[in-house]
LONU-322778 format. One record per residue (C-alpha): x, y, z; residue in three letters. Coordinates in steps of 0.02 Angstrom, whole numbers, padded with zeros to 5 digits, always signed. Layout:
XYZALA
...
//
This chain:
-00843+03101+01301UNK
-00797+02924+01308UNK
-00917+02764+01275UNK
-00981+02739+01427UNK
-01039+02899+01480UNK
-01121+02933+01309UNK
-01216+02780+01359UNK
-01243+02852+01537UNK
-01312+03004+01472UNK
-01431+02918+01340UNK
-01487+02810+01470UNK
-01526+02962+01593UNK
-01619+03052+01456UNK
-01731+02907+01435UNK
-01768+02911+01611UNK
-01808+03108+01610UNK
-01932+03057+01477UNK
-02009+02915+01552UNK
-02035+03037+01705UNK
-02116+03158+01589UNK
-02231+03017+01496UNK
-02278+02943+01652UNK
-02284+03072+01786UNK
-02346+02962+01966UNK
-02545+02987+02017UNK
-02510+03033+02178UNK
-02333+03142+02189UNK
-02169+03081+02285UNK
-02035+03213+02378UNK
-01891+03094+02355UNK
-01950+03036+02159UNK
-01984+03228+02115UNK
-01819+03282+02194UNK
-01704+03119+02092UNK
-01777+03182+01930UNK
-01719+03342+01963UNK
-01547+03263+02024UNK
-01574+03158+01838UNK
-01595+03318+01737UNK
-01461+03388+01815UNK
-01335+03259+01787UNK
-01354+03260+01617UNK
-01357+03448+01570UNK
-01181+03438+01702UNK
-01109+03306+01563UNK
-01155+03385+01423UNK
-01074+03539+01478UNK
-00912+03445+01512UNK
-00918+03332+01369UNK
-00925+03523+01260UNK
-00796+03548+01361UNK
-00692+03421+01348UNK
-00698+03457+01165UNK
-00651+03643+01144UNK
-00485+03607+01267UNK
-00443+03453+01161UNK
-00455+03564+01008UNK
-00363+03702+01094UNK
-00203+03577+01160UNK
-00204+03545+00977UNK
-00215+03718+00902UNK
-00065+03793+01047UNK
+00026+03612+00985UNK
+00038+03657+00807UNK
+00064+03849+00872UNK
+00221+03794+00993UNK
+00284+03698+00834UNK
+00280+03854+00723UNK
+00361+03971+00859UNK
+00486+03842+00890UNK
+00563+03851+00727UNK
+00567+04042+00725UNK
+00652+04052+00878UNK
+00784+03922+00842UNK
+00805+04004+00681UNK
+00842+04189+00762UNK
+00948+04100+00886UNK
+01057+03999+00737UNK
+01104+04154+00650UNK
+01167+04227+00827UNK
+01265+04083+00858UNK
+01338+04062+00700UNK
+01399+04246+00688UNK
+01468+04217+00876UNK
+01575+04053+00803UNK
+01655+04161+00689UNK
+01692+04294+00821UNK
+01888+04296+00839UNK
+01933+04235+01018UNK
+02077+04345+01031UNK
+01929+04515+01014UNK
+01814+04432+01085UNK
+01857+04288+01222UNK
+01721+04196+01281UNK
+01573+04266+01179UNK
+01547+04100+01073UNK
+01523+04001+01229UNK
+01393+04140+01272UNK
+01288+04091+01115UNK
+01289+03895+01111UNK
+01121+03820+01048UNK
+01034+03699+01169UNK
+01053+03516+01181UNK
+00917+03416+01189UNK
+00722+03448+01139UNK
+00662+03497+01307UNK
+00552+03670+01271UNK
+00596+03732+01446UNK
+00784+03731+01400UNK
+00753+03813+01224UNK
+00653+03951+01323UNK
+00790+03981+01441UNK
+00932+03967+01312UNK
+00809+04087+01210UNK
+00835+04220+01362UNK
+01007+04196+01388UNK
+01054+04253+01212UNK
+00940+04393+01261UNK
+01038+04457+01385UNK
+01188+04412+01326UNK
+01163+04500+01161UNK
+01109+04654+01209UNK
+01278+04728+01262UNK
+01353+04671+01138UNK
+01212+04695+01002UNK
+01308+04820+00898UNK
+01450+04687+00842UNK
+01284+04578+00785UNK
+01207+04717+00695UNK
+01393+04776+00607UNK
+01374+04567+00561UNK
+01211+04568+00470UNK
+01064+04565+00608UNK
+00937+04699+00603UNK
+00949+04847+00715UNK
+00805+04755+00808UNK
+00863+04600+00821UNK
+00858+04590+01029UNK
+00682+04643+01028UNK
+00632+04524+00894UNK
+00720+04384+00999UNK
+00635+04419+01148UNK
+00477+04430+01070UNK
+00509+04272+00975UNK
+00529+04208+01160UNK
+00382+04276+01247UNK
+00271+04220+01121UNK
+00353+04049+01116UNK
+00343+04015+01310UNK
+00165+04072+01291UNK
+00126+03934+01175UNK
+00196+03827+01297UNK
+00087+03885+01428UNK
-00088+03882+01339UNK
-00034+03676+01286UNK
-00020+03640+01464UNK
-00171+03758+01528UNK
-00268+03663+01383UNK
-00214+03490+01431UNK
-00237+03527+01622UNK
-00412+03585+01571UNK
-00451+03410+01470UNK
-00391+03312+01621UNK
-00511+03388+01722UNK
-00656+03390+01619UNK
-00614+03225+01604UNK
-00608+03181+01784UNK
-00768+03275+01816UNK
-00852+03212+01677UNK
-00826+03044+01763UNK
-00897+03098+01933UNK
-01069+03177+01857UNK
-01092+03015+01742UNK
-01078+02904+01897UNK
-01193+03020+02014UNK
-01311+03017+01873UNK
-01314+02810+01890UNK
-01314+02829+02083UNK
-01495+02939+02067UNK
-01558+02803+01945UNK
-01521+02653+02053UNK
-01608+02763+02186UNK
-01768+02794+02094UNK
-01780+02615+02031UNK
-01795+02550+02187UNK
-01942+02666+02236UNK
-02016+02662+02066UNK
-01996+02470+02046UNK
-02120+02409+02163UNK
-02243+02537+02106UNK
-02233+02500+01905UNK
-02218+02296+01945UNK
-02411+02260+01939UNK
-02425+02344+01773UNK
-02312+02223+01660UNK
-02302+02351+01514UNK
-02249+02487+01618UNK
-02144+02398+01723UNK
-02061+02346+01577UNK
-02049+02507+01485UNK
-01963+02577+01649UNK
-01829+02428+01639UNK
-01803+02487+01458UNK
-01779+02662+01509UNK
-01658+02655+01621UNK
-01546+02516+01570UNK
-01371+02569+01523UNK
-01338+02475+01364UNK
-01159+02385+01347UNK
-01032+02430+01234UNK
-01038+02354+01061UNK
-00941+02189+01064UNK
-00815+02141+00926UNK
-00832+02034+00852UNK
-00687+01896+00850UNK
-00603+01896+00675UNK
-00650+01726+00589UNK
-00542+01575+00606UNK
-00422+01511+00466UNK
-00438+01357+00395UNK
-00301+01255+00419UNK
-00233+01197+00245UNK
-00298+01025+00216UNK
-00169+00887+00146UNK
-00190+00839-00011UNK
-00302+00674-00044UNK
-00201+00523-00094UNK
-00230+00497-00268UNK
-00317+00337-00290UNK
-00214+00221-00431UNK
-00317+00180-00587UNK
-00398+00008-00609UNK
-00301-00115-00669UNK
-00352-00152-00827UNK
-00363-00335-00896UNK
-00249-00403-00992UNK
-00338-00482-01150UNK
-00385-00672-01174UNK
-00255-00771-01277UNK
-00336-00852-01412UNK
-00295-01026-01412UNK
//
């Protein structure tokens, strides 16, 4: 949750308080029905804002994942393509063009180069195991794929998710300040011939302003040197005559 909505949502709890501390003699609809509106605003927001949190930890967590899985699956897919350079062409013509690594960082190209190998492997997965790769080696690979594409997909669910809890967030913080304009102007006019409450209400449900920074403090411009002042001249002494 950003600045300003924290503020929004202190500010709309003091109003729910202020409701409760000074409930009206003779009941509302429209005030009873705001508060409501109030209260409901800011449970909405906190919700989000909780939100808001878990996905950005989870875009981080499926980040770090997608790293990890990366590197596997590059790794499976170097040894494949370095046993496939040293393929003879004359056995085997066109197999190392079959096995070239990606170009580029683009994940969606790794995934797909990742499933090419796949199938291009597996009828030919007994030359790779004669060379040195496990008897599993295409289901590892494709595993090693599925699991990396997954990554992929929970980093852009979780961002997706943080977007809109952002966006939402937003629209409940400003609906909140909508219902509090609204009940100020019915509440104003009834608190105004009591200064202290009045003024209490003004406290409650004014939205403070972000902190201001302050300006860093001007340098001092380097001052020239003062001109040295010469000595006095000093007399020269009286001649005896």
């Amino acid at each position: 949750m950003d600045s300003l909505n924290n503020r929004r949502l202190v500010t709309l709890d003091s109003v729910i308080e202020f409701g409760d501390n000074h409930p009206l003699t003779s009941a509302i609809a429209r005030v009873t029905v705001l508060y409501g509106l109030i209260a409901g605003s800011a449970t909405t927001m906190r919700t989000l804002g909780s939100t808001q949190v878990e996905g950005r930890s989870g875009v981080r967590g499926a980040v770090a994942e997608t790293v990890i899985l990366k590197e596997e699956l590059l790794s499976d897919m170097r040894a494949i393509n370095k046993i496939a350079r040293a393929l003879p062409r004359v056995d085997f013509p066109g197999v190392r063009e079959q096995f070239r690594m990606p170009q580029g960082g683009s994940y969606v190209n790794l995934a797909a180069t990742g499933r090419a190998f796949v199938l291009n492997a597996t009828p030919l997965s007994q030359v790779f195991i004669d060379r040195g790769r496990p008897a599993t080696f295409v289901e590892d690979l494709t595993a090693a794929v599925t699991a990396f594409e997954a990554a992929r997909v929970r980093r852009q669910e979780g961002r997706h998710g943080q977007v809109a809890s952002t966006a939402a967030l937003e629209i409940a913080g400003r609906k909140g300040v909508a219902y509090m304009r609204e009940l100020d102007a019915i509440l104003s006019p009834i608190y105004e011939p009591d200064p202290l409450v009045f003024a209490a209400w003004k406290t409650a449900i004014r939205i403070e302003r972000a902190p201001q920074t302050a300006p860093p403090p001007a340098t001092a411009s380097p001052t020239a040197p003062a001109a040295s002042t010469p000595p006095p001249a000093t007399a020269a002494p009286a001649q005896q005559s």
